[in-house]
mmCIF file as gemmi writes it, N, C-alpha and C atoms, coordinates in Angstrom:
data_model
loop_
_atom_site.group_PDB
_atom_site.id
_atom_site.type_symbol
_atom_site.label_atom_id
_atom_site.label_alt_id
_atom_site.label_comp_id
_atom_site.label_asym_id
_atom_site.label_entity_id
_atom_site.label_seq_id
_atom_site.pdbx_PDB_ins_code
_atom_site.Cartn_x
_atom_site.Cartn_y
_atom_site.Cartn_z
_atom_site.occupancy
_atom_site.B_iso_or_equiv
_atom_site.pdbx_formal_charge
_atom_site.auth_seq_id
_atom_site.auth_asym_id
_atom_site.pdbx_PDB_model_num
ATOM 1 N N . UNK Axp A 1 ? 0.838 -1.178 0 1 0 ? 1 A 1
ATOM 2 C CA . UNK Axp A 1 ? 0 0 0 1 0 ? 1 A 1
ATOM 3 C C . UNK Axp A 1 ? 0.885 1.245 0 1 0 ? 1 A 1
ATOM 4 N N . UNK Axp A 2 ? 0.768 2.111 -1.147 1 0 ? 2 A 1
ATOM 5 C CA . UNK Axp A 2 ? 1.442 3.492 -0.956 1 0 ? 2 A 1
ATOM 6 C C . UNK Axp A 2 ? 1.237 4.201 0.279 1 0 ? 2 A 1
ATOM 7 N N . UNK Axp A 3 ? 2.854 4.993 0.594 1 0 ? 3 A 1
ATOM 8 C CA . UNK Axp A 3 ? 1.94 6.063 1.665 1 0 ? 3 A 1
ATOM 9 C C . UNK Axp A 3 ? 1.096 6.968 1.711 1 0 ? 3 A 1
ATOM 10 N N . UNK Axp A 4 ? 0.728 7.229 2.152 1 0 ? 4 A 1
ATOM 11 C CA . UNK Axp A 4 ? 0.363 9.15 1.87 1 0 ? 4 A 1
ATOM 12 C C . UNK Axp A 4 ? 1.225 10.277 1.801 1 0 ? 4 A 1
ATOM 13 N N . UNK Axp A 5 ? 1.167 11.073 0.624 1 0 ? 5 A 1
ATOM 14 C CA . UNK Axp A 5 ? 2.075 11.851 0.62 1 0 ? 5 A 1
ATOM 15 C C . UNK Axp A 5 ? 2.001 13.258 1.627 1 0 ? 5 A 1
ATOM 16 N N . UNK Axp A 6 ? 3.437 13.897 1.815 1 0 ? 6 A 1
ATOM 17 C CA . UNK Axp A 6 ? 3.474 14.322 2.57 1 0 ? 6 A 1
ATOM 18 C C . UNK Axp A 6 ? 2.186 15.47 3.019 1 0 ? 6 A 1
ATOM 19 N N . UNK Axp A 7 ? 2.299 16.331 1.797 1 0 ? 7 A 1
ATOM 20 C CA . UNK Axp A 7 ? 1.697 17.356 1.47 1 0 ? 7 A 1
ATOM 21 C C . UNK Axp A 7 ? -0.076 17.231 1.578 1 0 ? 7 A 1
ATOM 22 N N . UNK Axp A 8 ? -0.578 16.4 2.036 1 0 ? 8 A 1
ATOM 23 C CA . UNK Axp A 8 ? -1.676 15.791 2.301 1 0 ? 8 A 1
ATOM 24 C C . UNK Axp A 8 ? -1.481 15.705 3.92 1 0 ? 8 A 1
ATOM 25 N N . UNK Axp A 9 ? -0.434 14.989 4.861 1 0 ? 9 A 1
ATOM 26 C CA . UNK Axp A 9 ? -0.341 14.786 6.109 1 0 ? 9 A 1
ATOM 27 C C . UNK Axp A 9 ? -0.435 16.03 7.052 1 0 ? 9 A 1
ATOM 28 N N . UNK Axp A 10 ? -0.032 17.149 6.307 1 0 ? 10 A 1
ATOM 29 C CA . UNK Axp A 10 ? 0.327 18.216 7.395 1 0 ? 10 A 1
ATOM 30 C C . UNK Axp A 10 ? -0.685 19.125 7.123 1 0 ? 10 A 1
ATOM 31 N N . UNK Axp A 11 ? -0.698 20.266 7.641 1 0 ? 11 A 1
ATOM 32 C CA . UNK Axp A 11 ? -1.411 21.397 7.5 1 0 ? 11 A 1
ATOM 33 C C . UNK Axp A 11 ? -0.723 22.721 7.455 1 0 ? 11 A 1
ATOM 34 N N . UNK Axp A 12 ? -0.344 23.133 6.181 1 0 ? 12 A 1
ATOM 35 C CA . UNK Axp A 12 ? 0.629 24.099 6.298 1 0 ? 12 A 1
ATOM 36 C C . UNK Axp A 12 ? 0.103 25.888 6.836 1 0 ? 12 A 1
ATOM 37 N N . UNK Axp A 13 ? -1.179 25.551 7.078 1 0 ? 13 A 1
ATOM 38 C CA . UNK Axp A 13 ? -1.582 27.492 7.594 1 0 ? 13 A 1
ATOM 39 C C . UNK Axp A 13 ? -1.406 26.885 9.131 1 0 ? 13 A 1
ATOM 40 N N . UNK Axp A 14 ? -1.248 25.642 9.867 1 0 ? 14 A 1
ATOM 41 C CA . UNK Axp A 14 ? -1.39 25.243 11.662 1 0 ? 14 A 1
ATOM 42 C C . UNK Axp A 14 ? 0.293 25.215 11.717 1 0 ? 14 A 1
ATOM 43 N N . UNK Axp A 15 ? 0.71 25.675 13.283 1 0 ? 15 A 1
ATOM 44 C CA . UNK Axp A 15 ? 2.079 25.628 13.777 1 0 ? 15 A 1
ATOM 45 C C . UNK Axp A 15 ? 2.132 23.666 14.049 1 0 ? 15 A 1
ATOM 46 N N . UNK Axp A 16 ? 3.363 22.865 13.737 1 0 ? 16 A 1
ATOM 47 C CA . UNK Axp A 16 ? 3.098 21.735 14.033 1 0 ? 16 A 1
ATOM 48 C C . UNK Axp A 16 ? 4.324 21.667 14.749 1 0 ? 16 A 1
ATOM 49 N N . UNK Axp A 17 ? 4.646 20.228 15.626 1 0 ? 17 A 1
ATOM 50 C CA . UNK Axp A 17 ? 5.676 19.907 16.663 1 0 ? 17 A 1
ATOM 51 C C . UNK Axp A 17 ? 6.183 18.444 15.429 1 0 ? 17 A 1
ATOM 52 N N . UNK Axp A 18 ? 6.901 18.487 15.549 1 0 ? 18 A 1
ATOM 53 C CA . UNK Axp A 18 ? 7.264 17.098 15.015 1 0 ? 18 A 1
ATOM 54 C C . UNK Axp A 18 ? 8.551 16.334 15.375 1 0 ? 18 A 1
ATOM 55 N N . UNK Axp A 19 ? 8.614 15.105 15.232 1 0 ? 19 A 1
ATOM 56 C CA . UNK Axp A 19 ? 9.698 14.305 15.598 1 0 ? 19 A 1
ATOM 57 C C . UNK Axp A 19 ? 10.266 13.641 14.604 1 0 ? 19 A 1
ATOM 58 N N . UNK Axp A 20 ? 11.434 13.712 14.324 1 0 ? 20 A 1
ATOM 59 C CA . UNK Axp A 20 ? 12.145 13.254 12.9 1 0 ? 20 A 1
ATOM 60 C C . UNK Axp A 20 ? 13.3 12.648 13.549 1 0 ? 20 A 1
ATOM 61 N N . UNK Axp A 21 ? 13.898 11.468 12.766 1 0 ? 21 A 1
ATOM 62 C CA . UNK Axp A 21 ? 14.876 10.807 12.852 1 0 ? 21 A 1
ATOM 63 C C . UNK Axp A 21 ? 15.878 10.398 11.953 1 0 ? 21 A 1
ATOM 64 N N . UNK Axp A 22 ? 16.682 10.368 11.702 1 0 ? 22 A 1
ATOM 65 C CA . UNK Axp A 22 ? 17.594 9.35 10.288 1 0 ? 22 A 1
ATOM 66 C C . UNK Axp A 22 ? 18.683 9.002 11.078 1 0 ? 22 A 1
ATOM 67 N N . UNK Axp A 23 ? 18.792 7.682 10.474 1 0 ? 23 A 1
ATOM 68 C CA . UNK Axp A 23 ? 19.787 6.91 10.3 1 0 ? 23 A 1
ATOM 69 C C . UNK Axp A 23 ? 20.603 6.438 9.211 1 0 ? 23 A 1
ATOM 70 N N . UNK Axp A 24 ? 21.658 5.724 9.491 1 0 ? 24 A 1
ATOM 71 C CA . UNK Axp A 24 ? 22.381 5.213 7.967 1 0 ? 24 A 1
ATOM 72 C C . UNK Axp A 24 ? 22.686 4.042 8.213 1 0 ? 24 A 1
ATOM 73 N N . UNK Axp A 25 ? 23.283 3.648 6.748 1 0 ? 25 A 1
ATOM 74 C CA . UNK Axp A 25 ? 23.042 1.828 6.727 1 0 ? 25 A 1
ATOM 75 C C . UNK Axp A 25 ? 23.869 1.613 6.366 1 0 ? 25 A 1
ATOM 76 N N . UNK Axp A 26 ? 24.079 0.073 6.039 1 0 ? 26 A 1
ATOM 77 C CA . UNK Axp A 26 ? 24.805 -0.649 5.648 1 0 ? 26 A 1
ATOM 78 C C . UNK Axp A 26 ? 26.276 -0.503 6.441 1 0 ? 26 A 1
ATOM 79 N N . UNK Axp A 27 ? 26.023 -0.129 8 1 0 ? 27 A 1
ATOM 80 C CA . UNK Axp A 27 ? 26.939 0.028 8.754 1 0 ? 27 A 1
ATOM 81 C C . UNK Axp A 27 ? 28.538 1.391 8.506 1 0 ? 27 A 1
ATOM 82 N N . UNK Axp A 28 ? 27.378 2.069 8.025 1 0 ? 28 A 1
ATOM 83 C CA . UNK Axp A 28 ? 27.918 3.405 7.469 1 0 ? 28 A 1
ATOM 84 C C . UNK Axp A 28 ? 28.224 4.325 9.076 1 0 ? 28 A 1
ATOM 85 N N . UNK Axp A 29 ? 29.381 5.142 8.993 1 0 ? 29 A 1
ATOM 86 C CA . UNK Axp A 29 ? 29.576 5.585 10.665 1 0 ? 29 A 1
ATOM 87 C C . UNK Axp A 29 ? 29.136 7.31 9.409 1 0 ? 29 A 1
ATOM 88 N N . UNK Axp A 30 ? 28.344 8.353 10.149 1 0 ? 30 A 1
ATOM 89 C CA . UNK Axp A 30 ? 28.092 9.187 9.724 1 0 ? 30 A 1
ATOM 90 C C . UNK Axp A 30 ? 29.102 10.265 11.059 1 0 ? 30 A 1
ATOM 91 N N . UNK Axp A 31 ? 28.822 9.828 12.389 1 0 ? 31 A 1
ATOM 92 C CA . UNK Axp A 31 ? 29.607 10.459 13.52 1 0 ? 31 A 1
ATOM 93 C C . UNK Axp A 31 ? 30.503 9.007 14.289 1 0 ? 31 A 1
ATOM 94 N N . UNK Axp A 32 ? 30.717 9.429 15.101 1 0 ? 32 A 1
ATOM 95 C CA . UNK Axp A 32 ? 32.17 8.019 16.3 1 0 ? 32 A 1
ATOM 96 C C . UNK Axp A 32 ? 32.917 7.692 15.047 1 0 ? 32 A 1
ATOM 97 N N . UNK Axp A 33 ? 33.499 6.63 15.779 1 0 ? 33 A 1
ATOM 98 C CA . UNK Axp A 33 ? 34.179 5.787 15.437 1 0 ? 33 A 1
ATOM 99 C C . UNK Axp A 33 ? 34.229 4.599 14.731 1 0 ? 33 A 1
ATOM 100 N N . UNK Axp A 34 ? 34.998 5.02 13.719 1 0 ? 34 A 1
ATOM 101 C CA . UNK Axp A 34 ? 34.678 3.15 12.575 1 0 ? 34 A 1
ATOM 102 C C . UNK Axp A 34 ? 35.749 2.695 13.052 1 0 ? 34 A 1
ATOM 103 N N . UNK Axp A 35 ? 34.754 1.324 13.958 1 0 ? 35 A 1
ATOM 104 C CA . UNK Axp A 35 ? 35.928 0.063 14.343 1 0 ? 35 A 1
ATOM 105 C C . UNK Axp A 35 ? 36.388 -0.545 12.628 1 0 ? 35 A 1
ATOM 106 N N . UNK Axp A 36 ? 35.951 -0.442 11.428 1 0 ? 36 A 1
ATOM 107 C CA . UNK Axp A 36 ? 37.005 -0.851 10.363 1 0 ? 36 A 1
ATOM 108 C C . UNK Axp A 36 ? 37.693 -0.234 10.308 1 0 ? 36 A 1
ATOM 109 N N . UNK Axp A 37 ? 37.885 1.237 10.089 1 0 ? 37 A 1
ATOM 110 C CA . UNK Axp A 37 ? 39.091 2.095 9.075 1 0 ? 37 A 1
ATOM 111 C C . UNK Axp A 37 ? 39.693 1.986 10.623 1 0 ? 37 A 1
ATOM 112 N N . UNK Axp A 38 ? 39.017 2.201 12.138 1 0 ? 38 A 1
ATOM 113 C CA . UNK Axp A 38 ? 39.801 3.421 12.812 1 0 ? 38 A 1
ATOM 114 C C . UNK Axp A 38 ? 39.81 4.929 12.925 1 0 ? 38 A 1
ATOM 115 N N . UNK Axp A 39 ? 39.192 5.553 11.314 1 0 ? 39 A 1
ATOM 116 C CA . UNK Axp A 39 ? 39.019 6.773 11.252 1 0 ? 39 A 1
ATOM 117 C C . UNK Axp A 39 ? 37.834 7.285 12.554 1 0 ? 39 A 1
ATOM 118 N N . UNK Axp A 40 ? 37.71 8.835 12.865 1 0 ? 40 A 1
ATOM 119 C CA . UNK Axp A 40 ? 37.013 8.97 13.426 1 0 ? 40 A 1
ATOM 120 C C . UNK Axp A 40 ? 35.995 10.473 12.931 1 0 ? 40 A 1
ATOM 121 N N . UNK Axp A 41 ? 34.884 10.511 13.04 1 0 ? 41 A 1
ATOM 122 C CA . UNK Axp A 41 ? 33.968 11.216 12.393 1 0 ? 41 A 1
ATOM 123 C C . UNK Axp A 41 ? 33.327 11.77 12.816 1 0 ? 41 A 1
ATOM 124 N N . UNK Axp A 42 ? 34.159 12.418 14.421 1 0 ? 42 A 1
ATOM 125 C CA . UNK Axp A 42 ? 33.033 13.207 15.381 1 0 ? 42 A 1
ATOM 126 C C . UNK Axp A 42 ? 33.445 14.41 15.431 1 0 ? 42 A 1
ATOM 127 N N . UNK Axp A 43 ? 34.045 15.086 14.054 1 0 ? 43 A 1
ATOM 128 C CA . UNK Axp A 43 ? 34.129 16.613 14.1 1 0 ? 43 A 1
ATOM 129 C C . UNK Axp A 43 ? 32.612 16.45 12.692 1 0 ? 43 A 1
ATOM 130 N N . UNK Axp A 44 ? 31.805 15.902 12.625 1 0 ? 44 A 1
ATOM 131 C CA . UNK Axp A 44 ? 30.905 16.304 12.192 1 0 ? 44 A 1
ATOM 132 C C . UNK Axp A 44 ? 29.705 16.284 13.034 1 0 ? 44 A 1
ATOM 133 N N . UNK Axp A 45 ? 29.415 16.251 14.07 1 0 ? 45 A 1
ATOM 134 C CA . UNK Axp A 45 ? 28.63 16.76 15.233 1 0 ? 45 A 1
ATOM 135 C C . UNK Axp A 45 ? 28.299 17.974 15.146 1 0 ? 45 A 1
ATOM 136 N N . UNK Axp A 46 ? 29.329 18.622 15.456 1 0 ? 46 A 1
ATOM 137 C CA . UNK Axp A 46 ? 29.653 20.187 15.368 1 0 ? 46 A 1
ATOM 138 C C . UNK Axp A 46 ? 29.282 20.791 13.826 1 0 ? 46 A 1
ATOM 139 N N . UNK Axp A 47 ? 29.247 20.393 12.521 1 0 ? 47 A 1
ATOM 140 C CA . UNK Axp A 47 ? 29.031 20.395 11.636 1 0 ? 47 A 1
ATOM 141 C C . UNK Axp A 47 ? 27.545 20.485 11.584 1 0 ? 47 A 1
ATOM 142 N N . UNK Axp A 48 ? 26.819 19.311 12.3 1 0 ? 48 A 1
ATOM 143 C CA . UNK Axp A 48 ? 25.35 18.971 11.7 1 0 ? 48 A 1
ATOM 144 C C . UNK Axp A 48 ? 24.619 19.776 12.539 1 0 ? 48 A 1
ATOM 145 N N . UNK Axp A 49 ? 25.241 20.369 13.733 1 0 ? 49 A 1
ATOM 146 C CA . UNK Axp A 49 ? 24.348 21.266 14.928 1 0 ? 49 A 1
ATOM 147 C C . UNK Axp A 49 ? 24.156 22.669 14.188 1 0 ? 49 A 1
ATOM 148 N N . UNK Axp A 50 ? 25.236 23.056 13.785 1 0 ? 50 A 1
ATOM 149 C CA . UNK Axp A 50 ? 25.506 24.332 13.099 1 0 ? 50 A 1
ATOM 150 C C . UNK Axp A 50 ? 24.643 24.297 11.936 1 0 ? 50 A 1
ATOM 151 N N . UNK Axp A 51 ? 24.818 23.574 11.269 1 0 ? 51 A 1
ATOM 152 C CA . UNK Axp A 51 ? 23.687 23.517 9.861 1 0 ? 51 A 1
ATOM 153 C C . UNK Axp A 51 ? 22.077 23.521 10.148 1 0 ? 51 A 1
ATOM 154 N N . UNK Axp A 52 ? 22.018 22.568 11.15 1 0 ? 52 A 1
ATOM 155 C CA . UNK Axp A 52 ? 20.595 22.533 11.58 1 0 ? 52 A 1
ATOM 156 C C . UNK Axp A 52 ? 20.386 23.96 12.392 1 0 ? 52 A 1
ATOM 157 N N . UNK Axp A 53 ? 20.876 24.526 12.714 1 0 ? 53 A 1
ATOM 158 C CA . UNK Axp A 53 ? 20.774 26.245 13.165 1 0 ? 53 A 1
ATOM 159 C C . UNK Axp A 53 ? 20.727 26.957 11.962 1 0 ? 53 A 1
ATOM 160 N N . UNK Axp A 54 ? 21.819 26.909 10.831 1 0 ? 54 A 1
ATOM 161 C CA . UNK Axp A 54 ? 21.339 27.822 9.822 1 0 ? 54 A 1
ATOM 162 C C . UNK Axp A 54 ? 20.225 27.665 9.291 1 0 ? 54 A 1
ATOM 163 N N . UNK Axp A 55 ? 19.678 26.198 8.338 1 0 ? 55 A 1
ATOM 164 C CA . UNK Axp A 55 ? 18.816 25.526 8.362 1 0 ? 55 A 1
ATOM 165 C C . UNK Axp A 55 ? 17.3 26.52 9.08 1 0 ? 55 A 1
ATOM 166 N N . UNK Axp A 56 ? 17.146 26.289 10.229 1 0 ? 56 A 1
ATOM 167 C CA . UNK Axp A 56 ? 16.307 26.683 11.085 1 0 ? 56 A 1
ATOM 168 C C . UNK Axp A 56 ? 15.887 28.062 10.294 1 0 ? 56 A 1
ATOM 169 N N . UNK Axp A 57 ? 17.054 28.756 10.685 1 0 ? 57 A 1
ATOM 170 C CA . UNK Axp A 57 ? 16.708 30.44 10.414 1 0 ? 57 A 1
ATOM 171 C C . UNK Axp A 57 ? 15.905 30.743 9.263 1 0 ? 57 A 1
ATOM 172 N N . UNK Axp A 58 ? 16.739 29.733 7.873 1 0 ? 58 A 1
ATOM 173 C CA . UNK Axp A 58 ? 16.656 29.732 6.782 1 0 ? 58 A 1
ATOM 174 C C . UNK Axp A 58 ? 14.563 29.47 6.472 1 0 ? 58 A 1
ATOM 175 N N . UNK Axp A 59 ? 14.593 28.269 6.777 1 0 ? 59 A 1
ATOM 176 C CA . UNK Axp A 59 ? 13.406 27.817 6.541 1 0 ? 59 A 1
ATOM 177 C C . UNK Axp A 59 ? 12.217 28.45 7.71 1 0 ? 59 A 1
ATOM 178 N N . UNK Axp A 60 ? 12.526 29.362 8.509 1 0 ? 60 A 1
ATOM 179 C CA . UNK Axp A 60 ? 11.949 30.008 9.838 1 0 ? 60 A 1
ATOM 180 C C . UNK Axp A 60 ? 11.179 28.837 10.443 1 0 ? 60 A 1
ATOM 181 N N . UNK Axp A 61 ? 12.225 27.709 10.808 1 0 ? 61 A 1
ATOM 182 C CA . UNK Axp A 61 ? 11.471 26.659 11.981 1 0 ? 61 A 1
ATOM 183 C C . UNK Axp A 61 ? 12.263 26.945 13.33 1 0 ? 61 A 1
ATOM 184 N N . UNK Axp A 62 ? 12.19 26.39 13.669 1 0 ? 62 A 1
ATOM 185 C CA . UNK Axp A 62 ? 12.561 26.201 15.382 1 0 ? 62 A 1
ATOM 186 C C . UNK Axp A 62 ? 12.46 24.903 15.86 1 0 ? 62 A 1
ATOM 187 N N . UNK Axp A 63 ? 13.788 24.571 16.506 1 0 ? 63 A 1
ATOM 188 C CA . UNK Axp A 63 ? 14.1 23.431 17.439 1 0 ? 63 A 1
ATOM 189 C C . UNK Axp A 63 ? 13.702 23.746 18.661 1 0 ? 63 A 1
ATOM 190 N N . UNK Axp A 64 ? 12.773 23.056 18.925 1 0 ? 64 A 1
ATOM 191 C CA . UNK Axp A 64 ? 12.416 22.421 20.397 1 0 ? 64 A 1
ATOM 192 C C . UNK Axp A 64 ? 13.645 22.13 21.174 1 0 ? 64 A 1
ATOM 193 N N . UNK Axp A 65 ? 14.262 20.834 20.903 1 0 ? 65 A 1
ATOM 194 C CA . UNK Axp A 65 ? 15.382 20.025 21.601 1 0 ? 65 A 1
ATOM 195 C C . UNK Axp A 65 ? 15.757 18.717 20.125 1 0 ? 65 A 1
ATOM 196 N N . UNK Axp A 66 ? 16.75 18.728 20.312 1 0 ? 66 A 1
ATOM 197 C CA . UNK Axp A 66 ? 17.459 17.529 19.519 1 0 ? 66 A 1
ATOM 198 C C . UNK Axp A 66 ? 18.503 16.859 20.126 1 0 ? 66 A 1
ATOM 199 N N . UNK Axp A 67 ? 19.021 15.937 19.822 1 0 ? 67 A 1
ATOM 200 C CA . UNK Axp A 67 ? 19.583 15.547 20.637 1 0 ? 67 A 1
ATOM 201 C C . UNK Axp A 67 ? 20.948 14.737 18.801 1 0 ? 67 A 1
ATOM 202 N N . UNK Axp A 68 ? 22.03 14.94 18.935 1 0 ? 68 A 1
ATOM 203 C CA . UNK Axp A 68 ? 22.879 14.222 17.89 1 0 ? 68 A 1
ATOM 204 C C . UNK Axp A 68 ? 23.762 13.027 18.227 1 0 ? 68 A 1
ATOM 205 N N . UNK Axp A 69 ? 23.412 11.988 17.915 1 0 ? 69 A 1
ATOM 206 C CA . UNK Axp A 69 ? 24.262 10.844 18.6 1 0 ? 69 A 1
ATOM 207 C C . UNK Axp A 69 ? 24.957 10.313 17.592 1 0 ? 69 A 1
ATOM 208 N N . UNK Axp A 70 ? 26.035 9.218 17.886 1 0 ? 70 A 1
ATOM 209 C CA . UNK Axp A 70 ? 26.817 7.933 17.143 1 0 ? 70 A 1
ATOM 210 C C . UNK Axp A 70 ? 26.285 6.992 17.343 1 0 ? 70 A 1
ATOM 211 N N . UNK Axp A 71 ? 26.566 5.861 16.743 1 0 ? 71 A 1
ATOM 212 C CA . UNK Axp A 71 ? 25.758 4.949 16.682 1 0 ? 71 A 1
ATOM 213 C C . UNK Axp A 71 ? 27.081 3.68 17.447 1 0 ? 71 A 1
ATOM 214 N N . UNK Axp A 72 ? 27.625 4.372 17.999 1 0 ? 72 A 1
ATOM 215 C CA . UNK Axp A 72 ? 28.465 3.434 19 1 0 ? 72 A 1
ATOM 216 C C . UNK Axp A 72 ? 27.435 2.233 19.789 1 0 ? 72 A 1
ATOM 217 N N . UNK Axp A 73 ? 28.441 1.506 20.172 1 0 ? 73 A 1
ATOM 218 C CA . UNK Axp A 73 ? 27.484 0.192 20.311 1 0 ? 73 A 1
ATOM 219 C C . UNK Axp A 73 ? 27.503 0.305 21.955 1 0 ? 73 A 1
């Protein structure tokens, strides 16, 4: 069954709260530490906080609270 598309779910003249998530796959490190390479990928934390602030301004939303994690085990 298709989903419903977005533009149908929301109500764009009402203020809404929402909760969003992503992840990555195929054991992809986006932040920590890759136990393969060793490399480490947590100067992009600081990267994705900052963007999601410009972001914000840009699109005039507002963060509630977020929270940015690794997917350390």
């Amino acid at each position: 069954m298709a989903r419903i598309p977005r533009k149908l779910l929301f109500d764009t003249t009402e203020v809404g709260v929402y909760h969003c998530i992503n992840r990555c796959v195929r054991r992809a490190r986006l932040m920590g530490d890759d136990p393969y390479t060793g490399q480490s990928y947590d100067h992009r934390k600081d990267w994705l906080v900052g963007r999601m602030e410009e972001l914000a301004g840009i699109m005039a939303s507002e963060f509630l609270g977020f929270s940015v994690m690794d997917n350390r085990g």
